[in-house]
C-alpha positions as CSV (number, residue, x, y, z in Angstrom):
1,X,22.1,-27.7,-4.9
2,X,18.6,-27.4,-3.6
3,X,16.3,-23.9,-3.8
4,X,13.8,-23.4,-1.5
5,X,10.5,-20.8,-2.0
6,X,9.2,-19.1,0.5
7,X,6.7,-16.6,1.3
8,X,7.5,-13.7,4.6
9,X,4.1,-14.2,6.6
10,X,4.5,-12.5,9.3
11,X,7.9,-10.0,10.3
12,X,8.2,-10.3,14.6
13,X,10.7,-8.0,15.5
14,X,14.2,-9.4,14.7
15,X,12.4,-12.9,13.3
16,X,9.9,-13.5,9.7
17,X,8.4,-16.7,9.8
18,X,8.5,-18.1,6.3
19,X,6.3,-20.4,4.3
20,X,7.2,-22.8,1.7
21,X,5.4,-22.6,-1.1
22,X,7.4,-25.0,-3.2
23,X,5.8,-27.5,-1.4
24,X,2.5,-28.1,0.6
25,X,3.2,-27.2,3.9
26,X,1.6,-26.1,7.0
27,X,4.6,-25.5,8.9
28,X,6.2,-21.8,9.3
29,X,9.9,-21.7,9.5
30,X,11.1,-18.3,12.2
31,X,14.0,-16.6,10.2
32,X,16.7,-14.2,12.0
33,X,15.8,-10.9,9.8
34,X,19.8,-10.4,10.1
35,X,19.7,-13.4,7.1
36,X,17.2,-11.9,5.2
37,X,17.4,-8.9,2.5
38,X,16.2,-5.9,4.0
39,X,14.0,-4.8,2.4
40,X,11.6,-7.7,2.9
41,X,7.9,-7.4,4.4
42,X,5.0,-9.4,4.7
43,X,3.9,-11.0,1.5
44,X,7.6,-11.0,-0.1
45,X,8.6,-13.9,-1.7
46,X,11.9,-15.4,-1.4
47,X,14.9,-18.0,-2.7
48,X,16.4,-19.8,-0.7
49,X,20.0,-21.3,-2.4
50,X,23.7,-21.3,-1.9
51,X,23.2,-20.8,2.0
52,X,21.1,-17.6,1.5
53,X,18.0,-15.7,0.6
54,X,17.3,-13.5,-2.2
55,X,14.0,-11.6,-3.4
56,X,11.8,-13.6,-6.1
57,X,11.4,-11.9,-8.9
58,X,7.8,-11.3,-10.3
């Protein structure tokens, strides 16, 4: 199954636009915050596996 990493770069309203950092990427991927923990703000970092997100741990 793949994982994904991302970083929460910026939260707009209902949305987070994400940032892999798994990869080099330029490109931000907009997030419903309904599919997101929610406790999540700007700098979070997050796993993306099994069809949903979870915090990264430190």
């Amino acid at each position: 199954m793949n994982r994904f990493e991302y970083i929460v770069v910026e939260i707009d309203g209902d949305y987070a636009h994400l940032k892999r950092i798994d990869e080099e990427t330029d490109e931000l991927k907009l997030v419903a915050r309904a599919l997101l923990p929610p406790e999540i703000t700007e700098g979070t970092k997050l796993r993306y596996e099994w069809m949903s997100y979870s915090i990264m741990d430190e």
